[in-house]
GUFIFI-380410 format. One line per 2 residues: number of its first residue (from 1); for each residue x, y negated, z of N, C-alpha, C. Coordinates in Angstrom, 2 decimals. Each point is the difference from the previous one (the first is absolute). Layout:
residues N
NUM> X:Y:Z:X:Y:Z:X:Y:Z; ...;
END
This chain:
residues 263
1> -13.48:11.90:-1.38:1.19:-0.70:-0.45:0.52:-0.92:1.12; 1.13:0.13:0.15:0.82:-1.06:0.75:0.02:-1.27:0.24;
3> -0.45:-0.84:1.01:0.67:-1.48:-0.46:0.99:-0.21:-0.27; -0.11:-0.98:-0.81:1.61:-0.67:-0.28:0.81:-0.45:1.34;
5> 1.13:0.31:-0.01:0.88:-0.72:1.41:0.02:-1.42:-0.42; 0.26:-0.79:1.33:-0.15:-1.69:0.28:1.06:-0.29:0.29;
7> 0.40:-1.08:-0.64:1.11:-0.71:0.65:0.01:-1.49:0.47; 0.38:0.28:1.22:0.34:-2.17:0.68:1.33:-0.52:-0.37;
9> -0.15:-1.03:-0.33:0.99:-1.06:-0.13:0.15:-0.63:1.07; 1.00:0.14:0.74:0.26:-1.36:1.02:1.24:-0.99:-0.18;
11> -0.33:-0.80:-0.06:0.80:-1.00:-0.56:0.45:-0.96:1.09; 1.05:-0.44:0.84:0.52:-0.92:0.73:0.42:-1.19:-0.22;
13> -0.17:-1.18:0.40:0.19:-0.80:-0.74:0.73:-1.51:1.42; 0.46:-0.67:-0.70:0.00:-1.45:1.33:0.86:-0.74:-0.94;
15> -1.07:-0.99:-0.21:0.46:-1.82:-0.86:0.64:0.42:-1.41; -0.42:0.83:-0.57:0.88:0.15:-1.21:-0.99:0.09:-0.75;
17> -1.21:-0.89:-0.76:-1.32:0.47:-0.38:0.33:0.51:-1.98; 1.24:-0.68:-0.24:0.82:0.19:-1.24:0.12:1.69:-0.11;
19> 0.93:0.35:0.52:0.37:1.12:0.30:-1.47:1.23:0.06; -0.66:-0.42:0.85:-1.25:0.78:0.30:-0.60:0.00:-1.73;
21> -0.11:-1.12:-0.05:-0.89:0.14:-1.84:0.25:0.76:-0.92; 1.53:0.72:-0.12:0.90:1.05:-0.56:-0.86:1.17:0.22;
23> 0.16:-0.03:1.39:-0.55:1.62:0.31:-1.58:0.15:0.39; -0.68:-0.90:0.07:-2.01:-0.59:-0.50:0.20:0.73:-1.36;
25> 0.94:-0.83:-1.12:-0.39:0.46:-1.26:0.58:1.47:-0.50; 0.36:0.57:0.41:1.22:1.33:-0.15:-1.55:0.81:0.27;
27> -0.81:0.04:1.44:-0.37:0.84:0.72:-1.39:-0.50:-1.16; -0.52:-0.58:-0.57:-1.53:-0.31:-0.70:0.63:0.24:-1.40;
29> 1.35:0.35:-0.76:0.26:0.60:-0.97:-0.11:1.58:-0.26; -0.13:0.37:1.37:0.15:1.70:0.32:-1.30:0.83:-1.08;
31> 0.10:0.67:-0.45:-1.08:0.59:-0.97:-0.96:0.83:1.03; 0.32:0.37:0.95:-0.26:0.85:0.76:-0.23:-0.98:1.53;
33> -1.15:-0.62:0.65:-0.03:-1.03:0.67:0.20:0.54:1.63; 0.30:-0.53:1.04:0.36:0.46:1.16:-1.66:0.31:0.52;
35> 0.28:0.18:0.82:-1.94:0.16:0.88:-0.05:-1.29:0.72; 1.63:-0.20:0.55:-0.22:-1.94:0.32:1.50:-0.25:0.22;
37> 0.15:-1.29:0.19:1.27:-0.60:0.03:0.06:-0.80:0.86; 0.69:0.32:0.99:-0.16:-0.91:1.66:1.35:-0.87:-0.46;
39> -0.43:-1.42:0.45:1.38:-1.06:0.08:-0.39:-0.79:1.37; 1.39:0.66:0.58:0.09:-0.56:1.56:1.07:-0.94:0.34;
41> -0.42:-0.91:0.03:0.36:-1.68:0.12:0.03:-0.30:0.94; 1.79:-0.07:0.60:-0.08:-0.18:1.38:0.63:-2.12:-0.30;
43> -0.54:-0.72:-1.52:0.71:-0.95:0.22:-0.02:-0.94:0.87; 1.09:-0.97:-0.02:-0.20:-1.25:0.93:-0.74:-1.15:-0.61;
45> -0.54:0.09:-1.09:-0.77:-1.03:-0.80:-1.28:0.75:-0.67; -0.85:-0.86:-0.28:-1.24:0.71:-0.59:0.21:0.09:-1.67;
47> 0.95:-0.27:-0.91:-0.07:-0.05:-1.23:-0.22:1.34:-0.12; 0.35:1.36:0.13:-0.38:1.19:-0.73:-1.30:0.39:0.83;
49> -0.55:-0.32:0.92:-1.67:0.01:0.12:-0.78:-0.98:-0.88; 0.68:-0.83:-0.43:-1.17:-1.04:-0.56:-0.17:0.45:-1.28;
51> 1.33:0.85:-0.58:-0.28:0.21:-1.57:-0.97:1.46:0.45; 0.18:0.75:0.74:-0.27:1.03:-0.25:-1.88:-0.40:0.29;
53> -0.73:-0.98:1.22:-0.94:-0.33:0.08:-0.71:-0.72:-1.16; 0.49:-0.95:-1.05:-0.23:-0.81:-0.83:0.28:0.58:-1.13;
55> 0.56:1.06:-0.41:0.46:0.67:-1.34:-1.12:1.24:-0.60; -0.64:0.66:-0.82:-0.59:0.80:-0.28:1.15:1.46:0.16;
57> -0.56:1.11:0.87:0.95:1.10:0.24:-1.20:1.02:-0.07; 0.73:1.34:-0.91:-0.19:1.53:0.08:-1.05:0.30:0.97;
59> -1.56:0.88:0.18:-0.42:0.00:1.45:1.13:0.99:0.62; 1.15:0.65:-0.52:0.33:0.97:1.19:1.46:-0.67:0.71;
61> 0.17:-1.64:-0.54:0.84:-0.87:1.01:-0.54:-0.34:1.34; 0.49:-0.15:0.78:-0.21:0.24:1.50:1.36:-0.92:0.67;
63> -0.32:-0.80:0.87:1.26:-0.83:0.64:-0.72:-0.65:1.36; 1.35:-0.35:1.05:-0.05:0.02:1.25:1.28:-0.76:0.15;
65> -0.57:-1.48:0.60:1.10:-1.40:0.11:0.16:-0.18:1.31; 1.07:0.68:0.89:-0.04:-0.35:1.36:1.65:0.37:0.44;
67> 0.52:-0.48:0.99:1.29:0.17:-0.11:0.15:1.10:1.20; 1.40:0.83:-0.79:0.34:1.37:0.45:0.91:0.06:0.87;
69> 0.13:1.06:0.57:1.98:-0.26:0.62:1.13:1.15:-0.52; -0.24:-0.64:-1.41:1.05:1.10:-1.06:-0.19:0.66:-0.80;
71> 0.88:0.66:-0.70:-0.50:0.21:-1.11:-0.52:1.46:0.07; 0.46:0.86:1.17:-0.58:1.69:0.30:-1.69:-0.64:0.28;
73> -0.36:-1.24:1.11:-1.17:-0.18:0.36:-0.88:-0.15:-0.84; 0.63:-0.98:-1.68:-1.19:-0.03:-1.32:-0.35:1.07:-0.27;
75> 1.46:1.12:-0.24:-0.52:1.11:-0.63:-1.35:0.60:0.68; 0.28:0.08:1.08:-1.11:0.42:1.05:-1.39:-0.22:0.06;
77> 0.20:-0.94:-0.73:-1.50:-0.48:0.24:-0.39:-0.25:-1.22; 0.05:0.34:-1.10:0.33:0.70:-1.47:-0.70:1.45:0.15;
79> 0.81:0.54:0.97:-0.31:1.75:0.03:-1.37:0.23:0.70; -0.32:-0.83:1.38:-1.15:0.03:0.43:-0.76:-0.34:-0.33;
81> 0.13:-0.75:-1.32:-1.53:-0.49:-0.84:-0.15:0.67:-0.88; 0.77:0.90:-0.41:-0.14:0.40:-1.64:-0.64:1.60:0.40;
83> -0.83:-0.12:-1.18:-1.35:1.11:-0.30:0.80:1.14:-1.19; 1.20:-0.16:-0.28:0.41:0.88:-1.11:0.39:1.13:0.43;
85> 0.23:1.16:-0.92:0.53:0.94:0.45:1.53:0.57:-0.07; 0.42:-1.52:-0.94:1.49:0.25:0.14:0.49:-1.84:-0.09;
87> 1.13:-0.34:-0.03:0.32:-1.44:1.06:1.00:-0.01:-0.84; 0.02:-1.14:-0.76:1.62:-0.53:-0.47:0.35:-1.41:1.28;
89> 1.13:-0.22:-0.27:0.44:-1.43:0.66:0.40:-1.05:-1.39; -0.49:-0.37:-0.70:0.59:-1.02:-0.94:0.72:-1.23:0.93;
91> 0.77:-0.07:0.26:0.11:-1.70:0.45:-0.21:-1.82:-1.23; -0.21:-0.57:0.37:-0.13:-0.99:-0.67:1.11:-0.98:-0.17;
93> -0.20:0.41:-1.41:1.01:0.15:-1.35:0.60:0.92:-0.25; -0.02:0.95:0.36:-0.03:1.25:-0.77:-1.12:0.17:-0.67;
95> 0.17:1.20:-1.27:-0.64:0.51:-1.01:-0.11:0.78:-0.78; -1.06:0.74:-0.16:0.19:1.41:-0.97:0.24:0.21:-1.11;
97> 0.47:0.92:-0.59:1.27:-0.31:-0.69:-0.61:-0.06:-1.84; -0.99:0.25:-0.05:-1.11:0.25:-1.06:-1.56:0.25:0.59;
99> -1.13:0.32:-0.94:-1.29:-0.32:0.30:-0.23:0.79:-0.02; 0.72:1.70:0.55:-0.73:1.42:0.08:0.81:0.64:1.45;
101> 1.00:-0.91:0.29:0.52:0.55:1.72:-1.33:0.08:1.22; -1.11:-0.48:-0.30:-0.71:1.24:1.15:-0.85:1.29:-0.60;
103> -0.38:-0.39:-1.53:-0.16:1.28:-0.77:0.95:0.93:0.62; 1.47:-0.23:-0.17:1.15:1.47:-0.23:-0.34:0.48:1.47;
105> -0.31:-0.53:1.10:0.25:-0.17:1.27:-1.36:1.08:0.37; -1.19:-0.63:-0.68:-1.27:1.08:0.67:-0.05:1.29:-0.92;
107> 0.55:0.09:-1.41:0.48:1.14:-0.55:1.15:0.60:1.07; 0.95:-0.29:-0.16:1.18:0.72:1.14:-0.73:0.88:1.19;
109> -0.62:-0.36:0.94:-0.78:0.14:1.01:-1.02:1.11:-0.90; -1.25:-0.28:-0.53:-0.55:0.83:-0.81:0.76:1.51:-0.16;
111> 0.70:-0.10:-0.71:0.65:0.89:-0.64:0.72:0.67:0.90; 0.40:-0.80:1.36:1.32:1.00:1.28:-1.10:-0.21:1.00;
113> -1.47:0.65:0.45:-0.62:-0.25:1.05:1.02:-0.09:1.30; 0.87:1.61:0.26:0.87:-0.37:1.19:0.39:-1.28:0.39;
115> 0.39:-0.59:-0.58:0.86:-1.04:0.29:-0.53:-0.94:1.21; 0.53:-0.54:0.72:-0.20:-1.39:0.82:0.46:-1.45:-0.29;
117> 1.14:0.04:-0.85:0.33:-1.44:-0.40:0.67:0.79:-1.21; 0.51:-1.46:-1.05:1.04:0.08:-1.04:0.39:-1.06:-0.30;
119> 1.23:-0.09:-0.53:0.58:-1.50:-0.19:0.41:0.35:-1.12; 0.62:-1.45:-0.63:0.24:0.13:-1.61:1.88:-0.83:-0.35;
121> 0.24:-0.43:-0.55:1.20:-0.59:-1.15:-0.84:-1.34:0.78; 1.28:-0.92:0.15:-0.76:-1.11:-0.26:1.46:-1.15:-0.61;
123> -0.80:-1.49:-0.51:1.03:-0.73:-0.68:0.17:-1.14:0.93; 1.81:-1.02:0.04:0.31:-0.41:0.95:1.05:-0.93:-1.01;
125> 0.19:-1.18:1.15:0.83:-1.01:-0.60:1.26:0.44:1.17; 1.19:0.24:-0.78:1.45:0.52:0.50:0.71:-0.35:-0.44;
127> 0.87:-0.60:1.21:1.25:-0.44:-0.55:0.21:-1.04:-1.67; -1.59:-0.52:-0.04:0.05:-1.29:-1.30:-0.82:1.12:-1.21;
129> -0.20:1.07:0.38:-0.40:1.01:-1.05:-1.24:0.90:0.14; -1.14:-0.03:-1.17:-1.11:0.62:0.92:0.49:1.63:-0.62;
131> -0.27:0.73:1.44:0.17:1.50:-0.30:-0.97:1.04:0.53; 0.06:0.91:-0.76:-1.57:1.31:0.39:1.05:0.77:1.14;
133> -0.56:0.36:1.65:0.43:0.92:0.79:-0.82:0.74:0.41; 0.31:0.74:0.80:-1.04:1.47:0.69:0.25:0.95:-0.77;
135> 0.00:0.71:1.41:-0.14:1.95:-0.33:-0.47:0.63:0.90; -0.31:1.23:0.25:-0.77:0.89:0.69:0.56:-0.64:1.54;
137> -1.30:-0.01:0.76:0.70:-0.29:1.25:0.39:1.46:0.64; 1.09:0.10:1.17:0.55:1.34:0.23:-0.15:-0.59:1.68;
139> -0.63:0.72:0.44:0.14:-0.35:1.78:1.38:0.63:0.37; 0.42:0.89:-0.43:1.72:0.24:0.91:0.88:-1.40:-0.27;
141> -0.57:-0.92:-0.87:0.87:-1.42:-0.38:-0.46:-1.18:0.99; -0.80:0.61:0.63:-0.45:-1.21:0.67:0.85:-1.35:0.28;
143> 1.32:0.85:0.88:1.00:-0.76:0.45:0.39:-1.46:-1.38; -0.24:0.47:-0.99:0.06:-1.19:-0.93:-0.66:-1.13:-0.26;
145> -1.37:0.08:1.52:-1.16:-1.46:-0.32:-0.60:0.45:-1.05; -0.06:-1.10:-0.62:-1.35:-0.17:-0.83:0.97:-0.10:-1.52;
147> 0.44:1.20:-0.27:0.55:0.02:-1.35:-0.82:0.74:-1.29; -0.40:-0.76:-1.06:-0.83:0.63:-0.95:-1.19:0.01:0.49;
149> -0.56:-0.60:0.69:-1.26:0.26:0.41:-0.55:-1.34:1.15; -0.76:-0.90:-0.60:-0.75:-1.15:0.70:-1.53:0.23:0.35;
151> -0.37:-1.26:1.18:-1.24:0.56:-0.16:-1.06:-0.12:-0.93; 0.57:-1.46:-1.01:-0.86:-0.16:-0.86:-0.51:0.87:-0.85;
153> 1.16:1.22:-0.43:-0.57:0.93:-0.98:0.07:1.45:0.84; -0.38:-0.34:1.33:-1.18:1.24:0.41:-1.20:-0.58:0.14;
155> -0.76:1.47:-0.30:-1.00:-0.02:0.07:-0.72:1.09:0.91; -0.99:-0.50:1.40:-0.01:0.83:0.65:-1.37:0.29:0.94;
157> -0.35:1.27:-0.14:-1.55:0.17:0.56:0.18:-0.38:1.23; -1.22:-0.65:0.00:-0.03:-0.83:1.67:-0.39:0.96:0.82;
159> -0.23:1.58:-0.18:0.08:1.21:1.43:1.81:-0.28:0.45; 0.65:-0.46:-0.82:1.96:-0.15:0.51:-0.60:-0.68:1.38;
161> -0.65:-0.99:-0.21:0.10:-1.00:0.89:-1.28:-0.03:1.60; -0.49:0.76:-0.17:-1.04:1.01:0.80:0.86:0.75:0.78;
163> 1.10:1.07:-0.92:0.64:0.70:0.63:0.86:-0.30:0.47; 0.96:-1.05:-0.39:1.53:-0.64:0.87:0.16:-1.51:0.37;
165> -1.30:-0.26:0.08:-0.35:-1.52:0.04:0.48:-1.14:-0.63; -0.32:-1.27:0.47:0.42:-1.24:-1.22:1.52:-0.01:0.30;
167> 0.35:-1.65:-0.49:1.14:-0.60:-0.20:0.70:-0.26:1.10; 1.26:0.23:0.43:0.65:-0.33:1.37:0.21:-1.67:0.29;
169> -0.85:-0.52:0.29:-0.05:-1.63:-0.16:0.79:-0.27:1.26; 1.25:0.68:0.58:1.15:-0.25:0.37:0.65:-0.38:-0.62;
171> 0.27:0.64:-1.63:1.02:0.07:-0.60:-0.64:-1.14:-1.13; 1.28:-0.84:-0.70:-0.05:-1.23:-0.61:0.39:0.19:-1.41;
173> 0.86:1.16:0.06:0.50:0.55:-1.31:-0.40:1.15:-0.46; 0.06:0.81:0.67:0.33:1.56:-0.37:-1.07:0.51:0.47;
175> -1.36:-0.84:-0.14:-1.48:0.87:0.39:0.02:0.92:-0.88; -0.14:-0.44:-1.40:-0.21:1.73:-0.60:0.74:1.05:-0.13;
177> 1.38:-0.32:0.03:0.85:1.03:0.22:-0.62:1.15:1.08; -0.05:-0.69:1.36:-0.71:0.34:1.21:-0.72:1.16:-0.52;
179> -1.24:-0.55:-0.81:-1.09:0.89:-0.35:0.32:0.87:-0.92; 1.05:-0.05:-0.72:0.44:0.98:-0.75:1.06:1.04:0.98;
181> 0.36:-0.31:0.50:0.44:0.81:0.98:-0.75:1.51:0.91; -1.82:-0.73:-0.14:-0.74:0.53:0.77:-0.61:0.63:-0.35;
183> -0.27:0.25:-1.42:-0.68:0.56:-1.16:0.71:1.07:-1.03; 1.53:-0.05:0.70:1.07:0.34:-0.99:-0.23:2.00:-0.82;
185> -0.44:0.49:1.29:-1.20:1.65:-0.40:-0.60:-0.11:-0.46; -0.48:-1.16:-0.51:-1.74:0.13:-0.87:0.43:0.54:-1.51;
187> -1.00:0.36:-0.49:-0.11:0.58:-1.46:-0.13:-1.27:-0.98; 1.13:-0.47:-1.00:-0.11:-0.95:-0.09:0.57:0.07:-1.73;
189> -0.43:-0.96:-1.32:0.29:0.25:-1.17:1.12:-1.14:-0.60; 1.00:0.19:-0.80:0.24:-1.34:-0.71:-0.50:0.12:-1.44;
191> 0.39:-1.42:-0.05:-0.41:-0.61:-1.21:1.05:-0.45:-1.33; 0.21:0.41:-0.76:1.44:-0.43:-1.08:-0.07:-0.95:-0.30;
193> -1.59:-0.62:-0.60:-0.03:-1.07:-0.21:0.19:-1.18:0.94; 0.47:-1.46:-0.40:0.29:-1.26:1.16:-1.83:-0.37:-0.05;
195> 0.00:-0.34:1.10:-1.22:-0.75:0.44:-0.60:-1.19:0.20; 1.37:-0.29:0.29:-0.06:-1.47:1.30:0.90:-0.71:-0.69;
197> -0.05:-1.07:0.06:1.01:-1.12:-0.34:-0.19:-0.74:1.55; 1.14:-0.31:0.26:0.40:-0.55:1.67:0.33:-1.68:-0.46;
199> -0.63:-0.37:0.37:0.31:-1.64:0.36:1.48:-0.29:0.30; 1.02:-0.85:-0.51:1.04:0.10:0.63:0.13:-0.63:1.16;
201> 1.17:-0.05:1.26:0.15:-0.65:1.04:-0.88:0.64:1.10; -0.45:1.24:-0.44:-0.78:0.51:1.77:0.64:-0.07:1.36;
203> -0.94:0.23:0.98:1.07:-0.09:1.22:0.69:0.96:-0.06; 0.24:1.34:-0.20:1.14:0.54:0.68:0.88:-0.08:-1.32;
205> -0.04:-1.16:-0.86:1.49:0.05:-1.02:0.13:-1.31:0.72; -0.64:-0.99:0.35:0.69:-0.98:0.96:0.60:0.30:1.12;
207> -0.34:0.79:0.93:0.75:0.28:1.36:0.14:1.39:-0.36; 1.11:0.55:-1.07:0.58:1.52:-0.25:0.26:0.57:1.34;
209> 1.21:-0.89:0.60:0.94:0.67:1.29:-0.97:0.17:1.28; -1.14:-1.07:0.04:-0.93:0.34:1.17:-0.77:0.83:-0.18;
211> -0.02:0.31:-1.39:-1.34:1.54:-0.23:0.94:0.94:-0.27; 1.18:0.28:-0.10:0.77:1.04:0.24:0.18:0.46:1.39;
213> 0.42:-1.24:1.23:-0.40:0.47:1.08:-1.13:0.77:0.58; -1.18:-0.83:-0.42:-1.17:0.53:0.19:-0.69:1.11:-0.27;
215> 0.83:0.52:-1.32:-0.26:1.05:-0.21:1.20:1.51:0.61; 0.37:-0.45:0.60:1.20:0.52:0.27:-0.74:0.45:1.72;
217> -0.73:-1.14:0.27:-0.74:0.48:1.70:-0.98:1.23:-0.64; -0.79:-0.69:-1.03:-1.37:1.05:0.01:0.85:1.49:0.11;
219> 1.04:0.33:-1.20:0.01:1.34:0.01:0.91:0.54:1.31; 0.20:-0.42:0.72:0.78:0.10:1.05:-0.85:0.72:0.70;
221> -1.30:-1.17:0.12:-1.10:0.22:1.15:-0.81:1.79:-0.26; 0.20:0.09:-1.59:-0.61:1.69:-0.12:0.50:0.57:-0.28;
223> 1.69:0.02:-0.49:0.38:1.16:-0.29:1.68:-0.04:0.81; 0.43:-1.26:0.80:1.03:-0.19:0.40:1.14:-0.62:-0.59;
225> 1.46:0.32:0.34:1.20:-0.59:-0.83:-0.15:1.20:-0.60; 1.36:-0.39:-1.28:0.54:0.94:-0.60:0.78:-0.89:-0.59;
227> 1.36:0.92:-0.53:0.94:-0.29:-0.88:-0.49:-0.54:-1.30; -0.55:0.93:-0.68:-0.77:-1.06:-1.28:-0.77:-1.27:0.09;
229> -0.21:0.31:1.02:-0.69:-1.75:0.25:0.27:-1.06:0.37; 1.59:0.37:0.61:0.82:-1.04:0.40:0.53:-0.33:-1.49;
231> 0.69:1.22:-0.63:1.00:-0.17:-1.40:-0.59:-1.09:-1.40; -1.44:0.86:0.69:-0.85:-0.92:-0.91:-0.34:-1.19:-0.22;
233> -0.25:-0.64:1.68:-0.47:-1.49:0.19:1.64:-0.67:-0.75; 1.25:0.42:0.41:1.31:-0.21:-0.05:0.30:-0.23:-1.60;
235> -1.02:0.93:-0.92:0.26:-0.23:-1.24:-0.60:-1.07:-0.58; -1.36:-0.14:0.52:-0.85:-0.66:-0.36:0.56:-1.66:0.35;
237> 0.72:-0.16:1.22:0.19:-1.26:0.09:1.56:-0.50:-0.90; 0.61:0.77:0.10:1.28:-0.41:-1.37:-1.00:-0.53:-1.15;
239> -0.80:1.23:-0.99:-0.56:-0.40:-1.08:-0.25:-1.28:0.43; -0.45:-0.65:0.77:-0.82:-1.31:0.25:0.99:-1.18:-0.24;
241> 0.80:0.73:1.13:0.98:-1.11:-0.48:0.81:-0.49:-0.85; 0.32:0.90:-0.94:0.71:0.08:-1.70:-1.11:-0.20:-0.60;
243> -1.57:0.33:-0.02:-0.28:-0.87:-1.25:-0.70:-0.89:0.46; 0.07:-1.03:1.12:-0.06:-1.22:0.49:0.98:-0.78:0.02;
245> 0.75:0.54:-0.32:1.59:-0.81:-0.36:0.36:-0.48:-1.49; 0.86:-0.87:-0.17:0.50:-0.47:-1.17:-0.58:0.59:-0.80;
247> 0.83:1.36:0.09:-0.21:0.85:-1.44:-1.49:0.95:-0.12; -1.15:-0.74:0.88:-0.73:1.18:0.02:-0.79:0.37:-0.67;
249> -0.68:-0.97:-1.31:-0.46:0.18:-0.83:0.33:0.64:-1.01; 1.40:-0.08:-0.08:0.93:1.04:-0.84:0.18:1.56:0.33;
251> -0.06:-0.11:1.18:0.13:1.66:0.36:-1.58:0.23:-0.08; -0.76:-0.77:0.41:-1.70:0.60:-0.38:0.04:0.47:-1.08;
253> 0.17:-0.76:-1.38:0.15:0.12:-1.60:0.73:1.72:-0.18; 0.85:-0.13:0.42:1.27:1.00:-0.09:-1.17:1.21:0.83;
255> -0.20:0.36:1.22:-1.01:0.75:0.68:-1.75:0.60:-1.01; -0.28:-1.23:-0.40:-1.19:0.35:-0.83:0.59:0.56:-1.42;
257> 1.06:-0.79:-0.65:0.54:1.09:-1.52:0.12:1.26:0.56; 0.59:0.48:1.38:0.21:1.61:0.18:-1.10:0.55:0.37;
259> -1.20:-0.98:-0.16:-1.04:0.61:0.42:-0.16:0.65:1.51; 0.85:-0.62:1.11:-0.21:0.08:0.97:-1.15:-0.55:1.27;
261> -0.95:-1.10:-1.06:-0.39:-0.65:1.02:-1.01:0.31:0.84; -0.43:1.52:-0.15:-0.73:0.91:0.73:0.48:0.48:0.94;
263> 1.38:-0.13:0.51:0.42:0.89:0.83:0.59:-1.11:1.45;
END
């Protein structure tokens, strides 16, 4: 008989020990427990080492308090510690979305041996409104970034990362894009169900227009220009600016009744 497949949690974290406690308790609600849960603490203060040293934790919590240079470099050192055979990224305050999302996750896998990664639905605060997005990721879309598909709700065997290596700790925004870029052939499953609940205010919904750039170099760098990718960035930055404007909560409202907000 088979072992069961393993999964790591790596969790990123700096001065937000609030936030982190969200996704501590999300990941020890799981019915189905990780093999361990790395939290890599690059803070400038010792409060989320002291709780995590002074607090009673899970034996398969695992953490490392030393400061990084970014946020590709935490992931990194997340990936080089972890013993699992497949790798989520939770960030801290984010959270799973119920107490059977790594159940569905080592069933999925189970059930599609091929596979190398799969990502799922996940839920998001938009435009004042929380909404379920994701759909199949399609590599001919690349040119669209990171649409329907984050890294929080992939999930991904750490041979990805053997084979096309870590995080581009050049890049400030658009590391995982990067890596999705690099992986984009792999045999890979979705998920219908949402997974993830996203913390609101991440970095790339704070600096949109600099991770549109940024993502705008990566695919350049592997697949070149193209017309869709210009038309695209071009669409993408209007939307921004109409529903960052006056009326933009209204056209969000108006966008989600047509059930557009997947697209």
């Amino acid at each position: 008989m088979n072992s069961p497949l393993t999964i790591s949690v790596i969790t990123i974290c700096f001065n937000n020990l609030a936030e982190l406690k969200t996704t501590l308790e999300s990941v020890d609600q799981q019915q189905v427990k990780p093999l361990e849960h790395w939290i890599i603490d690059g803070s400038s203060n010792n409060e989320i080492k002291n709780h995590l040293d002074n607090n009673p934790q899970p034996s398969y919590r695992k953490w490392l308090s030393e400061k990084d240079n970014g946020i590709a470099d935490a992931f990194n050192k997340g990936i080089q510690r972890a013993e699992g055979e497949i790798l989520n990224m939770l960030n801290s305050g984010d959270y799973y979305l119920d107490a059977t999302t790594l159940e569905t996750v080592i069933k999925t896998f189970e059930q599609q041996p091929t596979i190398s990664w799969l990502h799922g639905k996940y839920k998001l605060l938009r435009g004042g409104i929380w909404v379920i997005i994701g759909k199949p990721f399609e590599p001919g879309k690349l040119y669209r970034g990171m649409r329907s598909i984050a890294h929080q709700s992939m999930f991904v065997k750490k041979s990805l990362h053997t084979k096309y290596g870590l995080y581009d700790t050049s890049l400030n925004i658009s590391m995982d894009y990067d890596f999705v870029c690099r992986i984009a052939q792999e045999p890979f499953a979705f998920v219908e169900k949402p997974l993830i609940v996203f913390a609101p205010d991440g970095t790339s919904q704070r600096n949109y227009l600099a991770a549109m750039a940024q993502a705008k170099m990566v695919y350049t760098k592997y697949f070149g220009s193209s017309f869709m990718l210009n038309f695209w960035q071009l669409r993408l930055k209007t939307l921004y600016y109409l529903l960052n404007g006056p009326a933009g909560s209204i056209l969000y409202k108006i966008k989600v009744w047509l059930k557009l907000e997947n697209m």
